[in-house]
N, C-alpha and C positions, 0 to 999 in steps of 0.2 A: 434112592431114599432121601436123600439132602434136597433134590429137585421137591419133592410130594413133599417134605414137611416146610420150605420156602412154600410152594404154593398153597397148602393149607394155610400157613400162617400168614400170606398174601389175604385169600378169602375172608379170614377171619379179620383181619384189619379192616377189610374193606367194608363186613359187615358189623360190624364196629362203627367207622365212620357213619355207614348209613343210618345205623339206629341213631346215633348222634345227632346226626343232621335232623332226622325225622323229629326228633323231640326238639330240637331246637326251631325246628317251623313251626311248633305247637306251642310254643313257650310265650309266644302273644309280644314278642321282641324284646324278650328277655335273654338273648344271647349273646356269650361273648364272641361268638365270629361273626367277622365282614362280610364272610361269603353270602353273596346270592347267587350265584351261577355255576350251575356246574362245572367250567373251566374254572372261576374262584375256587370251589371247593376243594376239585382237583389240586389247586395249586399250594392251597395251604395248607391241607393234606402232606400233599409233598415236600415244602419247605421243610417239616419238622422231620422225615425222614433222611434229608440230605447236609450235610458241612460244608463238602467241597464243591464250588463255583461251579466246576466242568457238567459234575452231574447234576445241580439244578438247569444248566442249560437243556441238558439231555432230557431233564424231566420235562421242562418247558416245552421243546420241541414234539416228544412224545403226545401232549395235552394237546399243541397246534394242530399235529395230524392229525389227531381223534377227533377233533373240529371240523377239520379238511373233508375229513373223510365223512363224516354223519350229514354234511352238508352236502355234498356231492351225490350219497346217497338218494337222497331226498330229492331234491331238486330233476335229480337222472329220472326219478319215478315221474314226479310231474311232468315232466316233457314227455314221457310217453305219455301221457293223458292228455295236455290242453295242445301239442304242436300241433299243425298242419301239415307239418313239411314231414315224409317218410325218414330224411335224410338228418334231421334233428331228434326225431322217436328212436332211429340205431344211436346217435350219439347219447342220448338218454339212457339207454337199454345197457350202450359200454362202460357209460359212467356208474351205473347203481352195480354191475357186476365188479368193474375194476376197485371200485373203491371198499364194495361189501369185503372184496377180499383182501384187499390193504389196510381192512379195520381190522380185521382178522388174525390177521400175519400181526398188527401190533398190538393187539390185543394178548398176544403169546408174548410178544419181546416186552412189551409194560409189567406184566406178570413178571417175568423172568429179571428181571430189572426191581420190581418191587416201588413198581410206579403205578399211583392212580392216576385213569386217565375217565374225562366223560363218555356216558353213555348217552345223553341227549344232544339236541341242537342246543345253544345259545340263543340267547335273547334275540339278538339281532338276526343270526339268522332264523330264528322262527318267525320275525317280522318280516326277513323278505321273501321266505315261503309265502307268506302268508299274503302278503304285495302280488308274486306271481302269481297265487293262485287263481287269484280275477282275469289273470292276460289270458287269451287263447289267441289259435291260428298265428298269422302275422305278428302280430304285436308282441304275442310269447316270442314267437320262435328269433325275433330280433333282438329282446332283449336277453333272452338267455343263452342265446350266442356268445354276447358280447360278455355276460358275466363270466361264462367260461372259459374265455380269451385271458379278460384280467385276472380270475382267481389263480389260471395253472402258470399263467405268468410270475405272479409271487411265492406259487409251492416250487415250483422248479429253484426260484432263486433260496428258499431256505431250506430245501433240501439239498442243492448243491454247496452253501455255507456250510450248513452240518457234517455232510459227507467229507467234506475239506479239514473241517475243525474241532469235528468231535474226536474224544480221547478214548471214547468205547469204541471197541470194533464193532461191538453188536451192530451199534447204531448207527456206526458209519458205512455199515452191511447194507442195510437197511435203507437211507438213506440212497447208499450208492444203485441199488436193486429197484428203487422205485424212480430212480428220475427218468430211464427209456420210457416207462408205462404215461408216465407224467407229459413229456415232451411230445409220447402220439397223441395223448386228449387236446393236447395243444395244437398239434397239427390238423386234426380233425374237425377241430371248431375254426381254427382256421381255413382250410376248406370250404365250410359250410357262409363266409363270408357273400353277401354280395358283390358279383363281380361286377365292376364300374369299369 
């Protein structure tokens, strides 16, 4: 019972925010929030929920993931479309499933925490979808190789920070549960390197 009325009053804040938001992109920039981006929104959303330091970090990391993960998504989709290479279409295919359910999984623990977290891409990375989506064959499949050498390279390092430093177990559950899944997308795209 405590769980369901947390979660309804979760929902309701959220739909709250959103009508907020919604009027506030109608207001012709008559608002008093900064936010433009969903990670924004998300953010200051959640400042005003939290006091203590630990769990603005925790929020923070939360928002990161939610990032990590709708991008990964996305992109995992695109390589099944524009690669050429069989072996870049499976790593595509394991990214849009690993990561749909790593949005998933924190989309429960955000909830449960009473954090908002985005449900779209960011700006940027809707620019560099949108970059990729011109490449095909070769040209895709090299550079989004190489994106997803460096992106898992810096999720592994902040979610092994997390895992080390967070004061919630949730989150350092969480954290600790996703860095194996993390490390194989890394090994994977490393594989998929050209051998010299």
């Amino acid at each position: 019972m405590k769980r369901t009325n947390a979660f309804t009053a979760s929902i309701l804040q959220l739909s709250l925010l959103l009508t907020v938001s919604s009027f506030s992109l109608m207001s012709c920039g008559n608002s008093t929030s900064t936010a433009d981006t969903p990670k924004e929104i998300a953010k200051e959303y959640n400042e005003t929920k939290f006091d203590d330091e630990y769990a603005k970090k925790d929020a923070q990391f939360l928002i990161d993931v939610a990032e990590i993960n709708l991008e990964e998504i996305k992109m995992g989709q695109l390589a099944q479309q524009n690669s050429s290479s069989n072996s870049i279409k499976e790593m595509g295919k394991m990214m849009e499933d690993a990561h749909t359910k790593s949005y998933n999984d924190l989309t429960v623990l955000a909830q449960d925490k009473i954090v908002t977290i985005p449900t779209t891409m960011n700006e940027n990375g809707n620019a560099y979808y949108e970059k990729m989506k011109e490449k095909k064959g070769a040209d895709f499949d090299k550079e989004y190789n190489e994106i997803m050498i460096a992106d898992h390279k810096r999720a592994i390092e902040l979610f092994e920070r997390t895992a080390q430093e967070s004061r919630d177990e949730d989150v350092r559950q969480f954290a600790t549960k996703t860095l194996p899944v993390l490390q194989s997308h890394l090994n994977s795209a490393m594989a998929n390197m050209p051998k010299q």
